[in-house]
ROKE-649808 format. One record per residue (C-alpha): residue number from 0; x, y, z. Coordinates in steps of 0.001 Angstrom, whole numbers, m for minus. Example, Ala and Ser with C-alpha at 12.3 -4.5 7.8 and 13.67 -1.06 7.14 Angstrom:
// residues 2
0, 12300, m4500, 7800
1, 13670, m1060, 7140
//
This chain:
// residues 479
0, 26108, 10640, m5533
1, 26219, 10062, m2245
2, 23033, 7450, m1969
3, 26109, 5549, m4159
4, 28664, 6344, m1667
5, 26736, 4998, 1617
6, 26356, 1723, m699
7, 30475, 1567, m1244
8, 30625, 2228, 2138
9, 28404, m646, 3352
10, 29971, m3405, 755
11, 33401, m2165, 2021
12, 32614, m2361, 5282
13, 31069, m5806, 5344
14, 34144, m7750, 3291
15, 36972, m9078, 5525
16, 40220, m8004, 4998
17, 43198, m9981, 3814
18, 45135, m11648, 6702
19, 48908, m10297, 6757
20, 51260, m12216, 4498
21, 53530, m13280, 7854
22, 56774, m14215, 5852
23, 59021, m12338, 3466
24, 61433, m13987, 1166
25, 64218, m12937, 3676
26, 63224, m15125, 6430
27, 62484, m18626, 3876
28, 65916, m20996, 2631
29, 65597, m22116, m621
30, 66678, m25849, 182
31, 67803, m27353, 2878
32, 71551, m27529, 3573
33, 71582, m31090, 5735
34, 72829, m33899, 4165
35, 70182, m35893, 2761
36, 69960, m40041, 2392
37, 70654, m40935, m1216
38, 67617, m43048, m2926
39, 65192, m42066, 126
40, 61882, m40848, m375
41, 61057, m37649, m151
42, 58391, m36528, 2642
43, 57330, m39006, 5490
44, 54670, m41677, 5441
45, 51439, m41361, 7446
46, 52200, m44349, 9209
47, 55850, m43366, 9208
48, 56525, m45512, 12627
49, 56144, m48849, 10667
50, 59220, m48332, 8555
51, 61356, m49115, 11608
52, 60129, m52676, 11083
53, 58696, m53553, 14684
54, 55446, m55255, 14751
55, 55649, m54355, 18903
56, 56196, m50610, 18285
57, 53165, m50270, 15692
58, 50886, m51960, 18303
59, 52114, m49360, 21104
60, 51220, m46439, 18979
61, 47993, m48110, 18029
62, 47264, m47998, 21701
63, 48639, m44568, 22655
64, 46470, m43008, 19282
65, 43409, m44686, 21271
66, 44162, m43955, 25245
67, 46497, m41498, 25357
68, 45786, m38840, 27778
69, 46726, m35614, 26044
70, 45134, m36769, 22869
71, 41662, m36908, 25086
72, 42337, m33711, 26052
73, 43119, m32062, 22853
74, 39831, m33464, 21626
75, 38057, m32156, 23888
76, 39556, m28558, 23350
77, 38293, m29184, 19576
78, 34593, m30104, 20722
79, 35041, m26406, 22987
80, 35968, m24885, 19777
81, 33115, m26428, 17783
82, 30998, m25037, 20825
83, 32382, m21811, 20287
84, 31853, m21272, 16784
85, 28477, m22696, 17555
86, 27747, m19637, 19247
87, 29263, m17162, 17430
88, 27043, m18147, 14617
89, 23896, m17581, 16240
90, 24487, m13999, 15912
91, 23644, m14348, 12065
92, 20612, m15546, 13061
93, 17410, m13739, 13735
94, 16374, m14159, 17703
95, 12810, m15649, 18135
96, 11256, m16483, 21592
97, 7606, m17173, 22878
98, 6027, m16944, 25785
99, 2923, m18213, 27615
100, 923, m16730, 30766
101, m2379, m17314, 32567
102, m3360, m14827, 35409
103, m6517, m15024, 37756
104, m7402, m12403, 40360
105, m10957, m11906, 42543
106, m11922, m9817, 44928
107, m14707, m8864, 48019
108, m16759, m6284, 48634
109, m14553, m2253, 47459
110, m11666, m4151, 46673
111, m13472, m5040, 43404
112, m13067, m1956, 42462
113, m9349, m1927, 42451
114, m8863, m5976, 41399
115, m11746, m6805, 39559
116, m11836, m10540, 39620
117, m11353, m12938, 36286
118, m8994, m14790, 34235
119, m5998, m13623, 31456
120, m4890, m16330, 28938
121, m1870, m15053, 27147
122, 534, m16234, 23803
123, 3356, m14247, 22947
124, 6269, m14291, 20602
125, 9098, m12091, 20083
126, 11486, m11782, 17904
127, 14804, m9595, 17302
128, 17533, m9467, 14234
129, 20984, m7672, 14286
130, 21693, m6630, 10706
131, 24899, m7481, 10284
132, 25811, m4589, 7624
133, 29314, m3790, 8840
134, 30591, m7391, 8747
135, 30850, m7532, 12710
136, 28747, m10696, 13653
137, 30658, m12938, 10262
138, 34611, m11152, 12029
139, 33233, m13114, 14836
140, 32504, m15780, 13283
141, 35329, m16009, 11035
142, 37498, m15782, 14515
143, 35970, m18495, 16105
144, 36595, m20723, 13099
145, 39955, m20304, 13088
146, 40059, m21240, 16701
147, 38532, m24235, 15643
148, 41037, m24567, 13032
149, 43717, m24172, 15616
150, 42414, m26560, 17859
151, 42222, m29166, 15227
152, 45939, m28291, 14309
153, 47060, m28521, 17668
154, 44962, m32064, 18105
155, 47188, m33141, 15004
156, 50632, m31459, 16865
157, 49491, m33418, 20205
158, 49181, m36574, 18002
159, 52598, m36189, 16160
160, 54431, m35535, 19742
161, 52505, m38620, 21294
162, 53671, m41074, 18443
163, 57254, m39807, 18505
164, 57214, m39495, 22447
165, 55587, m43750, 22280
166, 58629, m44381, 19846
167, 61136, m42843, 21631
168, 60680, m44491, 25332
169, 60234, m48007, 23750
170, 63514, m47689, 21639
171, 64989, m46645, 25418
172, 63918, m48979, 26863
173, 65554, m51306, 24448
174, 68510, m49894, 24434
175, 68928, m50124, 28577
176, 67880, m53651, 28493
177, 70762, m54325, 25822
178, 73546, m51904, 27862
179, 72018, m53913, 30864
180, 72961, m57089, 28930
181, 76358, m56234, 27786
182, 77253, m55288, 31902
183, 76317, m58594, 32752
184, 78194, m60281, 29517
185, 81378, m58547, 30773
186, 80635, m59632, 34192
187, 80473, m62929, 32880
188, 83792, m62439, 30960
189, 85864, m60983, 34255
190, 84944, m64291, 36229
191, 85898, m66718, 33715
192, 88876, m64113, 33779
193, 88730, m64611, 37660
194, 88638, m68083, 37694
195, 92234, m68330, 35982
196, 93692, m65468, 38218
197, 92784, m67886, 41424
198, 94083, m70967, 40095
199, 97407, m68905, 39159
200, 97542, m67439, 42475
201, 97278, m70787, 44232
202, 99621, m72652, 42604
203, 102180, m69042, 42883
204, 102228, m68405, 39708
205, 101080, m64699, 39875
206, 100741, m62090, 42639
207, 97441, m61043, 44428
208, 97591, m58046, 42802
209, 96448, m60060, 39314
210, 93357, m60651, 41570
211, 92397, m57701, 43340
212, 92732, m55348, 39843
213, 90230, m58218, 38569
214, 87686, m57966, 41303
215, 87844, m54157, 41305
216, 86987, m55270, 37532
217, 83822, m56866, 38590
218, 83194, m54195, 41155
219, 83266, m51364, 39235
220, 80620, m52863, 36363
221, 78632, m54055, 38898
222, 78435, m50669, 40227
223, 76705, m49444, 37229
224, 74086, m51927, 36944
225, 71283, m50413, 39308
226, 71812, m46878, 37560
227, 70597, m48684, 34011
228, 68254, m50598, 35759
229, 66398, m47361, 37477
230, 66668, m45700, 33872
231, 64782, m48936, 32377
232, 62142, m48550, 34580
233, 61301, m44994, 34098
234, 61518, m45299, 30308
235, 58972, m48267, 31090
236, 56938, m46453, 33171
237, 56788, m43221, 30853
238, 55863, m45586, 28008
239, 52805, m46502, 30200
240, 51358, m43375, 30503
241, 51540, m42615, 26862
242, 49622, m45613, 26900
243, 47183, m44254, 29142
244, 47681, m47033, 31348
245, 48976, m47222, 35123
246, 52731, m48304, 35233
247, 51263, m51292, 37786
248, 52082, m54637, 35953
249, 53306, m53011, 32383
250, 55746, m54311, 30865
251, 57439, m54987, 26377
252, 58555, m57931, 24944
253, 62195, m57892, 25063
254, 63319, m57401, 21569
255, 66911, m56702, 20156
256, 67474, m52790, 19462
257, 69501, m54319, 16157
258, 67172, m55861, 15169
259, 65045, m52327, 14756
260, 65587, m50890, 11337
261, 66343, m46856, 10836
262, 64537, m46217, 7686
263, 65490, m43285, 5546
264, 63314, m40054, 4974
265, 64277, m37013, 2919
266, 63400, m33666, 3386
267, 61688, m31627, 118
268, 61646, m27947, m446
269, 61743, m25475, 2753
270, 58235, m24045, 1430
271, 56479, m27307, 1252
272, 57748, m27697, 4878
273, 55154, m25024, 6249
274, 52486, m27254, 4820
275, 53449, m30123, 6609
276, 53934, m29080, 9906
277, 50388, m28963, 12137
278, 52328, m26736, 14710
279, 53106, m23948, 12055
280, 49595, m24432, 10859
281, 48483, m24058, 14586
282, 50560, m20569, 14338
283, 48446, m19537, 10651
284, 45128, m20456, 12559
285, 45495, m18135, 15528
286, 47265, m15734, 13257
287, 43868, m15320, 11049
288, 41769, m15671, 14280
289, 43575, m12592, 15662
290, 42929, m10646, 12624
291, 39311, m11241, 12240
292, 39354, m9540, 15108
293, 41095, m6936, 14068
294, 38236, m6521, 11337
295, 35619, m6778, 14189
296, 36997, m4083, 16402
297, 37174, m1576, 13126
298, 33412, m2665, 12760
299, 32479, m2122, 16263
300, 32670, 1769, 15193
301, 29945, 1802, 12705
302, 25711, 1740, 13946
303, 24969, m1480, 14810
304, 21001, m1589, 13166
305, 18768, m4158, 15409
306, 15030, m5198, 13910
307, 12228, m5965, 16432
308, 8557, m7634, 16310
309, 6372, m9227, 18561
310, 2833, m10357, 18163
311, 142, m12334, 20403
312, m2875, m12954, 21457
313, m4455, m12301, 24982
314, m8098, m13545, 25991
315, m10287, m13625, 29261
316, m10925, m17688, 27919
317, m8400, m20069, 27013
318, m11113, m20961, 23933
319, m11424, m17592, 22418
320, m7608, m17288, 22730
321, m6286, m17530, 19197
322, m9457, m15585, 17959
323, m7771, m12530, 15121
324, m10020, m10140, 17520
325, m7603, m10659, 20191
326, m4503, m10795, 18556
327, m2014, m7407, 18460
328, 1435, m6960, 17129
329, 4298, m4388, 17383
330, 7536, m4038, 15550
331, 10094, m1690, 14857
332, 13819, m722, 14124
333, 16434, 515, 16491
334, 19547, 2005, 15244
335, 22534, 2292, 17856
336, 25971, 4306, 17963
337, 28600, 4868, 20191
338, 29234, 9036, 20560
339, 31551, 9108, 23722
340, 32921, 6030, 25196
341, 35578, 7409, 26778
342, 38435, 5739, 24000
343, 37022, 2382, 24953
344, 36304, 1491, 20993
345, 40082, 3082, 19882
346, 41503, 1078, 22724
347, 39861, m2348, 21912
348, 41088, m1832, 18250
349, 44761, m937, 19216
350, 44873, m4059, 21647
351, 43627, m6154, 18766
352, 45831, m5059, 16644
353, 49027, m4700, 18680
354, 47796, m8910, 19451
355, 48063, m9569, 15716
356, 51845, m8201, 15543
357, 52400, m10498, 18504
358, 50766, m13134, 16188
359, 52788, m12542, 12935
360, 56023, m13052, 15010
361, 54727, m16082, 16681
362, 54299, m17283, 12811
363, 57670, m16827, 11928
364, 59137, m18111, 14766
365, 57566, m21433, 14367
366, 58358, m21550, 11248
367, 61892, m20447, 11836
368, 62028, m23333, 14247
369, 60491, m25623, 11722
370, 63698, m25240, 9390
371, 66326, m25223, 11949
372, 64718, m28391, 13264
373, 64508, m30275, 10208
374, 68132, m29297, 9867
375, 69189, m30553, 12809
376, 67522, m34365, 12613
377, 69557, m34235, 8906
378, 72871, m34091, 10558
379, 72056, m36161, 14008
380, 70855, m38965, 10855
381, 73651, m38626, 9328
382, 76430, m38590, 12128
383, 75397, m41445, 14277
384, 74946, m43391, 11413
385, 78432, m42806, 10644
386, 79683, m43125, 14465
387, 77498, m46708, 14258
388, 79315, m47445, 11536
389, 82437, m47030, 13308
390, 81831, m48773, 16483
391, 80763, m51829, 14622
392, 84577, m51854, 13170
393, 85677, m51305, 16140
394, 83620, m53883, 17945
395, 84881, m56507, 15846
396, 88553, m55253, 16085
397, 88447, m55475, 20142
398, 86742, m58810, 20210
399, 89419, m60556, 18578
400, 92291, m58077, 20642
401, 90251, m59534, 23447
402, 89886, m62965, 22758
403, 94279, m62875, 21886
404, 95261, m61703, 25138
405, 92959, m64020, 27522
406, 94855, m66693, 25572
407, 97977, m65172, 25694
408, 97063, m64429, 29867
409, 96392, m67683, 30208
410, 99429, m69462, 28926
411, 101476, m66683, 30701
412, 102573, m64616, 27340
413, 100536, m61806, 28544
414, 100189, m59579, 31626
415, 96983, m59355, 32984
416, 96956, m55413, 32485
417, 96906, m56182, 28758
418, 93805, m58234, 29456
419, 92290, m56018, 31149
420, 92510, m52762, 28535
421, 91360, m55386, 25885
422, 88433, m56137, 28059
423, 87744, m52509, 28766
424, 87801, m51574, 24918
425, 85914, m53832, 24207
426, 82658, m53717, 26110
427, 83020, m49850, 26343
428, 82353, m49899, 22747
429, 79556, m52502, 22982
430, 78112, m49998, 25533
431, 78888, m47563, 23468
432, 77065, m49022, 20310
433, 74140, m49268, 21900
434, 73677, m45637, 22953
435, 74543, m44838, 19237
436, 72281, m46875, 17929
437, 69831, m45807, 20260
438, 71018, m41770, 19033
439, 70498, m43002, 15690
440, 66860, m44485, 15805
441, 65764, m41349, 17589
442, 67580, m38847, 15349
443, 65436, m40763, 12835
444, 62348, m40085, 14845
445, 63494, m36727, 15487
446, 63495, m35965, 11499
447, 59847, m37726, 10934
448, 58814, m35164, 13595
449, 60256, m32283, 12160
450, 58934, m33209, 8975
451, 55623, m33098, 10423
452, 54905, m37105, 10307
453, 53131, m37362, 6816
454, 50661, m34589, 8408
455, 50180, m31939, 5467
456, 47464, m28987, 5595
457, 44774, m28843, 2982
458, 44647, m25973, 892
459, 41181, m24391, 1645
460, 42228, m24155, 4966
461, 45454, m21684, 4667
462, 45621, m18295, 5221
463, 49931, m18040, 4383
464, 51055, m18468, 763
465, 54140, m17790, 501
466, 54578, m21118, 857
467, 55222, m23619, m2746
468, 51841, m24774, m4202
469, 53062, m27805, m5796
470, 52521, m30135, m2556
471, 48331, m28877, m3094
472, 47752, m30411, m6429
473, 49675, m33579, m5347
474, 47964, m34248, m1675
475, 44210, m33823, m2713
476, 43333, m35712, 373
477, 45831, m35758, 2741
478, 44101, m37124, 5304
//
């Protein structure tokens, strides 16, 4: 009975325990409550940046997915990682070494007595094995992995950002070369205003007031200029470094923001999302890395049961050396446990597991986030597309308001104030357009982010299943 009781006791001991189910129905919607674009698909593309349509953009995030900085350094976390688990590995392996000596000594006269002279050839190898009964060398292991898992996750997360962050300055930068545009378009429009206040004023037909409201016009625009023009060049430069390239000598193709398309993405089932996000997998990876260590320190209480062996051969001649008459061996077992360590074991296991709560909340926060995020790119979609919508009624109201009163100005029908509110409205809402539009593209690349970019986690690899498994028989290989 109890040789069958030590055997329960060793298969227990040496199976890994489940890793904590991180998130109750409580904490997971059912659907998502944003309003969602009718006839779009569900779930981004991979290449999700090419649906806005711009052969320019697609190059840039070729480049950044090549140079970027961060993405270097993210791989090279994962090659660590590898390393790691590398190591960790090892300890499943038995430990063999050799070694090699040759030794001379002489002597004169009674000192022959104590060193008598001659030569030692010597061939030695050694070798040691941890059985690994209790499990503790593969909770190692098993940590390290996920590490490596994490590291690969967070790679992913790095590349999602980049792509996003590559989309985001270009589209700004568009958008302050058109806003730049439109300033010098109404510049344009207050001196051909201009030129009609001066001719009126010279022949007395209006008052220098006409004139001075119109230059403090021109004034006032051209006061905003070098503001846009500083915020073009930092969008610029930031796009460089994405690029992993010096700012020195950078520079896009001007295109038309317009002309950039905002292509529609739905969002599928709140569950699926936690398969799609590499930053909520990031959170699962570390989450099962902390608990197989959680199974290690539990492990590190039982005897840790170490084989040895060494054998060689030692000879006064190098050519009698491997001779079986001068060979000799030794081995042996070695059993060790802990019996007072001073609460060093009890407090290695609380720390790891107090480290795995930390863990489970960092899981549900991120996935927490992931859902309020999604949410959020739903309505910004949906709300600057509607305020674009707007503005372009508008636009095409005040250009015909303005177009009315310069004629009505200029064959003296009209005030001059009333030219100048028509001007006002209308390149305010030309200004105006283009920071929507610009709100608009982004909220778009806002929701491809928080839908995790076409990214979605293969199913060997998770640890959390609460989550739907519909989205694993449909994405065999999902990347």
């Amino acid at each position: 009975m109890s040789k069958a009781w030590l055997t329960l006791t060793v298969l227990l001991a040496g199976c890994a325990t489940q890793v904590p189910q991180a998130l109750p129905p409580r904490l997971m919607p059912r659907t998502f409550i944003g309003p969602a674009p009718s006839g779009a698909q569900v779930w981004p593309d991979a290449s999700w940046w090419r649906g806005f349509g711009d052969a320019q953009l697609a190059t840039l995030v070729e480049q950044a997915q090549a140079d970027n900085r961060d993405l270097a350094v993210a791989a090279a976390r994962v090659m660590q990682a590898e390393a790691q688990s590398t190591i960790q590995r090892s300890a499943l392996f038995p430990q063999i070494s050799g070694q090699s000596n040759y030794q001379a000594s002489g002597c004169k006269g009674l000192a022959c007595q104590q060193y008598p002279s001659g030569k030692d050839f010597g061939l030695q190898l050694s070798a040691s094995y941890e059985l690994d009964f209790w499990g503790l060398a593969r909770d190692n292991l098993r940590a390290a992995n996920e590490q490596l898992k994490a590291a690969r996750f967070a790679q992913q997360s790095v590349a999602l950002t980049v792509t996003a962050n590559v989309a985001t300055q270009y589209l700004t930068v568009l958008s302050l070369r058109r806003r730049i545009a439109i300033a010098d378009e109404y510049i344009a429009a207050i001196n051909s205003i201009l030129d009609v206040i001066k001719l009126r004023v010279k022949a007395g037909a209006t008052s220098h007031l006409d004139l001075a409201q119109e230059q403090a016009q021109i004034e006032a625009v051209q006061a905003q200029l070098p503001s846009l023009e500083i915020l073009e060049k930092e969008a610029l430069y930031s796009l460089a470094i994405l690029l992993g390239r010096p700012p020195e000598g950078f520079d896009v193709t001007p295109d038309e923001l317009d002309a950039v398309l905002a292509p529609a993405v739905g969002a599928g089932l709140p569950s699926d999302l936690l398969l799609r996000r590499p930053d909520v997998a990031l959170a699962e990876a570390s989450l099962a890395s902390v608990h197989a260590n959680v199974d290690a320190a539990r492990a590190a209480f039982l005897p840790q049961i170490s084989l040895i062996g060494s054998g060689g051969f030692l000879s006064g001649t190098i050519g009698t050396l491997l001779q079986v008459s001068n060979s000799g061996y030794t081995y042996g077992a070695g059993l060790l446990q802990a019996i007072f360590d001073g609460g060093k074991l009890i407090g290695e296991k609380r720390v790891a597991e107090a480290t795995q709560k930390q863990y489970i909340a960092a899981y549900q926060n991120a996935a927490l986030n992931a859902y309020a995020d999604v949410e959020s790119a739903l309505i910004e979609v949906a709300n600057t597309g509607r305020a674009e919508s707007h503005l372009r009624s508008l636009i095409t109201a005040a250009q015909e308001a303005f177009e009315i009163s310069q004629l009505q100005y200029r064959q003296g029908a009209a005030d001059l104030i009333i030219v100048l509110q028509a001007q006002q409205t209308l390149f305010s809402a030309e200004d105006q357009l283009a920071q929507t539009v610009l709100a608009n593209r982004l909220a778009s690349i806002h929701l491809y982010e928080a839908l995790g970019g076409g990214w979605v986690e293969k199913p060997e690899e998770r640890t959390q299943f609460a989550a739907s498994v519909s989205v694993q028989a449909q994405y065999a290989d999902p990347r």
